[in-house]
C-alpha atoms as an extended CHARMM CRD file, in Angstrom:
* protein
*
        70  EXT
         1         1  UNK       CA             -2.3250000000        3.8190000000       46.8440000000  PROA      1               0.0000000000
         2         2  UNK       CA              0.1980000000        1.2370000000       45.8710000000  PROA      2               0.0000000000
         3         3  UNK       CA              0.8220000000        0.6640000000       49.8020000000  PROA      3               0.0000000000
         4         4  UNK       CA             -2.5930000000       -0.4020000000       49.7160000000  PROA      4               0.0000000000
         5         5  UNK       CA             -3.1690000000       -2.6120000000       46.4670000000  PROA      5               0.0000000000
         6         6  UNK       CA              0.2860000000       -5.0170000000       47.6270000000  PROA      6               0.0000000000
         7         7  UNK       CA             -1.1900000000       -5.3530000000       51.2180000000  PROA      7               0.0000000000
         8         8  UNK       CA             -4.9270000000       -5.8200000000       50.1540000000  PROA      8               0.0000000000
         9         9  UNK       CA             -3.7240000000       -8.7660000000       47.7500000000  PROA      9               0.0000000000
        10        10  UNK       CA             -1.3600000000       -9.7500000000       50.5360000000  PROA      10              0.0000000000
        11        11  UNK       CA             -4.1960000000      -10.5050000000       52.8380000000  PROA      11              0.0000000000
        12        12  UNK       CA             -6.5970000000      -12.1110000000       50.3900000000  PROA      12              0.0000000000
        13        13  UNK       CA             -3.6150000000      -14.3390000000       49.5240000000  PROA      13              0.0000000000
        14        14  UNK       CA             -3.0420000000      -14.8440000000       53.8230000000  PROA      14              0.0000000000
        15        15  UNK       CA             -6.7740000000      -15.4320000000       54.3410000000  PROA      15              0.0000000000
        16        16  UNK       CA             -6.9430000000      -18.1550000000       51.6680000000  PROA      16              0.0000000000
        17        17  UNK       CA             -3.6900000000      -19.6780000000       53.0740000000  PROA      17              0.0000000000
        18        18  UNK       CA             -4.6210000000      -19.7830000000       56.5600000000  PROA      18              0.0000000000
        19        19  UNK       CA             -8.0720000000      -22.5810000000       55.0250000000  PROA      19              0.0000000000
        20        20  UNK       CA             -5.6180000000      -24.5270000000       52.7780000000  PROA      20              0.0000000000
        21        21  UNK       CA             -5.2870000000      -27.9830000000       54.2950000000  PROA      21              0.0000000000
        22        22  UNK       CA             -3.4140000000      -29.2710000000       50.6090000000  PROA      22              0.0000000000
        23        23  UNK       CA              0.1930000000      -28.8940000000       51.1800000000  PROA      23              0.0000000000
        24        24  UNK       CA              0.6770000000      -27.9270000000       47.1410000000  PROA      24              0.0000000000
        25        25  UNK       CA             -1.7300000000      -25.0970000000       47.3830000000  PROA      25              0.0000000000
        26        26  UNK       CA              0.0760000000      -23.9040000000       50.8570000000  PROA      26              0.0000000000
        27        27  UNK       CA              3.2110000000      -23.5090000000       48.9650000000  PROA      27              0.0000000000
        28        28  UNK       CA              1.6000000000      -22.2440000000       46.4250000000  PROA      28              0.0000000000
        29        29  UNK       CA              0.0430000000      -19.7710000000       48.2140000000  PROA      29              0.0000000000
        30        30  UNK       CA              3.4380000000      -18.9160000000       50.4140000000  PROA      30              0.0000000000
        31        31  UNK       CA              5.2270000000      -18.8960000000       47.2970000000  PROA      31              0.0000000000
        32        32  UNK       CA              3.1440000000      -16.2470000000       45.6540000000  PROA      32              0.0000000000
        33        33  UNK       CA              3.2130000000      -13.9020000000       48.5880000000  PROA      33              0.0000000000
        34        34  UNK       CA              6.6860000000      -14.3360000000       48.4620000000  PROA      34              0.0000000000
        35        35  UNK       CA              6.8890000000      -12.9730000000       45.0450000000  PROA      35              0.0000000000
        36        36  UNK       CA              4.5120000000       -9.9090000000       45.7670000000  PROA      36              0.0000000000
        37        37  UNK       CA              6.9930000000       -9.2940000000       48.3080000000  PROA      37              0.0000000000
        38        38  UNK       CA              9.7510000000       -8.7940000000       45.7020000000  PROA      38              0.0000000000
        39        39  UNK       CA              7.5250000000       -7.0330000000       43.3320000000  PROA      39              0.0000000000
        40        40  UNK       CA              6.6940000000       -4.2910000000       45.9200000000  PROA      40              0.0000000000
        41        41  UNK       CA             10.7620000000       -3.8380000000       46.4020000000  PROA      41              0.0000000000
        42        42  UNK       CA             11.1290000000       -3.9290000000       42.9990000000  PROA      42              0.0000000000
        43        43  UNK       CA              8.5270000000       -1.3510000000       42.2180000000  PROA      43              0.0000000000
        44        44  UNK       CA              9.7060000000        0.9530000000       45.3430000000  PROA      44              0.0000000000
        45        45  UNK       CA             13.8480000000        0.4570000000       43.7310000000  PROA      45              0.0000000000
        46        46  UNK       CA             11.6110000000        1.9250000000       40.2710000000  PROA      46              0.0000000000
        47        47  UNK       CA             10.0020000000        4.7710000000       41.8140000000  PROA      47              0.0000000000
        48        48  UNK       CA             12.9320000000        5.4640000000       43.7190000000  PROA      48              0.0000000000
        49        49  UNK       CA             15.0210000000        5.7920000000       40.0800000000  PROA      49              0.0000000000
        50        50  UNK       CA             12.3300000000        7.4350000000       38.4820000000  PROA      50              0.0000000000
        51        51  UNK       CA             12.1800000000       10.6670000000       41.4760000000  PROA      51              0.0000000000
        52        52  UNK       CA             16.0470000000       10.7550000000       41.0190000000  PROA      52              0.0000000000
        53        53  UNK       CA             15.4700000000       11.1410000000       37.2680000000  PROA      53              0.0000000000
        54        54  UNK       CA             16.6380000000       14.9760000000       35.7820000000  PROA      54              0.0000000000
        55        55  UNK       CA             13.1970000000       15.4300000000       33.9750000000  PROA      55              0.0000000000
        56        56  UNK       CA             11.6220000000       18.7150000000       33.3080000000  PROA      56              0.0000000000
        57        57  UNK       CA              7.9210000000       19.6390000000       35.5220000000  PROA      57              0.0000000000
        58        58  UNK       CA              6.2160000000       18.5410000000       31.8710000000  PROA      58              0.0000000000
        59        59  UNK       CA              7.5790000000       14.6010000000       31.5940000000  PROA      59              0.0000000000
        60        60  UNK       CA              6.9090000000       14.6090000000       35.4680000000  PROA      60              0.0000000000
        61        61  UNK       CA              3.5010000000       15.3760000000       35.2320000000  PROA      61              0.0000000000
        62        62  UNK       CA              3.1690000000       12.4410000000       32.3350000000  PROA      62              0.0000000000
        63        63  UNK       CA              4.6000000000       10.1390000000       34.5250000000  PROA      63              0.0000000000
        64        64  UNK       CA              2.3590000000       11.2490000000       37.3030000000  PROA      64              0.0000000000
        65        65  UNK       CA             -0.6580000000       10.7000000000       34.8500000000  PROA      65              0.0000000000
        66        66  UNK       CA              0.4440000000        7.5490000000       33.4300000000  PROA      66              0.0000000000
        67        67  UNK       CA              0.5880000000        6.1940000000       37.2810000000  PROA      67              0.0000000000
        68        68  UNK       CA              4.6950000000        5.6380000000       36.7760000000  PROA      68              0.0000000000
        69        69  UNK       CA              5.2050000000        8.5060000000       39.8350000000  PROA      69              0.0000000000
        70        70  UNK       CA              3.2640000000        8.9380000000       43.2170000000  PROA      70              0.0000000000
């Protein structure tokens, strides 16, 4: 799901890009799917931590419903 969300705003972002003649609003634009990039590593490192985690079935199951775990 999450795959899906970063590359779905990652295209909208590439499709706007691609009609930008403005030079600001190009960087702009590269500069914000620049930082998506580093949110989507940052939010893989998290859910990497959190599946490492020693929680008991319950507090995984929260974290499931809360949309914290895949």
């Amino acid at each position: 799901m999450e795959d899906e969300l970063f590359n779905y705003i990652d295209s909208m972002l590439e499709s706007v890009q691609e009609d930008v003649d403005d030079d600001d609003l190009a960087f702009k634009l590269r500069t914000a799917r620049q930082s998506l990039i580093g949110l989507e590593e940052q939010y893989r490192e998290g859910q990497a931590a959190l599946e490492q985690l020693d929680v008991d079935d319950e507090t995984l199951d929260s974290l499931r419903e809360l949309g914290y775990l895949d």
